[in-house]
C-alpha positions in Angstrom: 17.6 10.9 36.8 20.2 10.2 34.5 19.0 9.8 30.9 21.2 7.3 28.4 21.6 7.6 24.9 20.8 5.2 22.2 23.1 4.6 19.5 21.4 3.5 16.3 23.0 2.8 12.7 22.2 5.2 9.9 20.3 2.1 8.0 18.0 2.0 10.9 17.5 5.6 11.2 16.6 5.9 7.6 14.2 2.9 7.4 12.1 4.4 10.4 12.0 7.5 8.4 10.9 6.6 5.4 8.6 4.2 6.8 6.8 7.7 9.5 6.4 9.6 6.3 4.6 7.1 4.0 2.8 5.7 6.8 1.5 9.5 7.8 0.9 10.1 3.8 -0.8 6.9 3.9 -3.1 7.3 6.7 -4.0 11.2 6.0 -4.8 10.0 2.8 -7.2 7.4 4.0 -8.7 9.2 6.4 -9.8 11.9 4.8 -11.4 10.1 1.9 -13.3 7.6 4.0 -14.3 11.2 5.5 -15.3 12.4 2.7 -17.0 9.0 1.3 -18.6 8.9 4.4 -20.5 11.8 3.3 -21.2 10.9 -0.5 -18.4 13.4 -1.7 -17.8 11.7 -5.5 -18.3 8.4 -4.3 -18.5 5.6 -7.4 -20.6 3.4 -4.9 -23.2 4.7 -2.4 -22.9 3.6 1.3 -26.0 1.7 0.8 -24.9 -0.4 -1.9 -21.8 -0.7 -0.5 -23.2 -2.2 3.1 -24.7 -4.5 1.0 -22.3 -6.2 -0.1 -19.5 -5.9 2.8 -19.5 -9.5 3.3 -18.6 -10.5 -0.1 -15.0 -11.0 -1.8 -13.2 -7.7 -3.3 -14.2 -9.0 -7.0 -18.0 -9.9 -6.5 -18.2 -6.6 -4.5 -16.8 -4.1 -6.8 -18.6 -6.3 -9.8 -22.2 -6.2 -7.7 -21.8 -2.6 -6.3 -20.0 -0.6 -9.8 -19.9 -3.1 -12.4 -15.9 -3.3 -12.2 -13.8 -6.1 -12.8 -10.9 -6.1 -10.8 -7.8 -7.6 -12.4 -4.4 -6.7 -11.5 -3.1 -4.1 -9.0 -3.8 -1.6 -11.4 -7.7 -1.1 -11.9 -8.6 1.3 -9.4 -5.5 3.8 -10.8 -7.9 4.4 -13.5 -10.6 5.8 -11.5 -8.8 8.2 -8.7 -11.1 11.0 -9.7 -13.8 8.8 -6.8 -13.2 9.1 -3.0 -13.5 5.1 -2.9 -10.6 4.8 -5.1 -8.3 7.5 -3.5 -8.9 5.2 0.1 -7.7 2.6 -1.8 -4.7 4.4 -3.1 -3.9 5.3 0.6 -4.0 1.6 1.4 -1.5 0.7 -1.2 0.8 3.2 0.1 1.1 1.6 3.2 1.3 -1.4 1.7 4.4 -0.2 -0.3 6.2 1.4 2.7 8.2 -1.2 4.0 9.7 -1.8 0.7 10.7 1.7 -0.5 11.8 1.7 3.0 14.0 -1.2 2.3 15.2 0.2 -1.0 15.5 3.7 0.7 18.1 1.5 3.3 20.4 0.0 1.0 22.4 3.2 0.2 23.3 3.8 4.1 24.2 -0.2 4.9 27.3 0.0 7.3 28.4 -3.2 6.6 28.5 -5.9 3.7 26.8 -8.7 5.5 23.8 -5.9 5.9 24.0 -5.2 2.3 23.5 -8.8 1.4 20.2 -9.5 3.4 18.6 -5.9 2.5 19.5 -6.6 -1.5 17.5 -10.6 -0.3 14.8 -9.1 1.6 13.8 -6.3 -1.0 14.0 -9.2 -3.9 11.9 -11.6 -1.7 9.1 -8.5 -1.2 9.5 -7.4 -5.2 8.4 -11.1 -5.9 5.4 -11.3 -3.6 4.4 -8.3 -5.4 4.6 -9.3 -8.9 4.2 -12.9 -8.6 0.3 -11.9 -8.7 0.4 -10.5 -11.6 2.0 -12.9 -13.5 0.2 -15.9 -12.0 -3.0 -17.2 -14.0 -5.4 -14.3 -13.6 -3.4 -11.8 -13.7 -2.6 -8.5 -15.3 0.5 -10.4 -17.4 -0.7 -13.7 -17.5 1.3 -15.7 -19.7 
C-alpha cells in the first residue's frame, strides 16, 4: 500500500504543538489532584460538603462549602497549597491553551494575510478574557 505524505505549514505545526503539551500539562495536572482530593489529600473542602452543594453556582458553592468569595480569575491563585485549587489551576491551563497557542503561531505565519487574522483572533480571545474582569463585578471594576 502506498502511503502519502501530508504537507502542513509551520504555523500549523506549531499550534498543534503547543496546544499537545499544555493540554497533557493540563490534564496530568487535573488528574492527579482530583486523585488525590478524591482521597482527602489537603483538600480545603471535604467530599461531603462538596456533594452537597454540586448543584449550586460556582459562588454560592465555594461561599456555602469554604467561606470564599470568588471575584475575579484570580482567587483560587491564592490558595494553590489545596488539591481543590491545584484542579482548578489545571482547568485554566486548558482554558489558556488555545491562546498561547495562537500567540506561540504568530512568529511562524507564512504569509501576511495569516498574520492579520492570527494578530485578530488572539485580540478577540484577549478580550473575552479580560472583559470579565473589568465588567461590573469584577476584579477591576471601574
Amino acid at each position: 500500500m502506498l502511503e502519502k505524505g501530508v504537507q502542513s505549514d509551520p504555523m500549523n505545526e506549531r499550534f498543534a504543538s503547543v496546544m499537545v503539551i499544555l493540554a497533557r500539562v493540563g490534564l496530568i495536572t487535573m488528574a492527579i489532584c482530583g486523585f488525590l482530593w478524591f482521597f482527602n489529600f489537603d483538600p480545603l473542602m471535604s467530599r461531603n460538603i462538596a456533594l452537597a452543594n454540586c448543584s449550586d453556582s460556582a459562588s454560592l458553592f465555594w461561599k456555602a462549602g469554604a467561606a470564599i468569595h470568588t471575584g475575579g480569575y484570580a482567587w483560587f491563585l491564592t490558595r494553590l497549597n489545596y488539591t481543590d485549587f491545584l484542579t482548578i489551576f489545571g482547568v485554566s491551563v486548558l482554558a489558556s491553551a488555545p491562546l498561547v497557542s495562537m500567540l506561540a503561531t504568530i512568529p511562524r505565519c507564512s504569509r501576511k494575510v495569516y498574520l492579520v487574522f492570527m494578530i485578530a483572533i488572539v485580540l478577540e480571545l484577549t478580550f473575552a478574557v479580560v472583559r470579565p474582569i473589568l465588567m461590573k463585578g469584577g476584579a477591576l471594576a471601574l
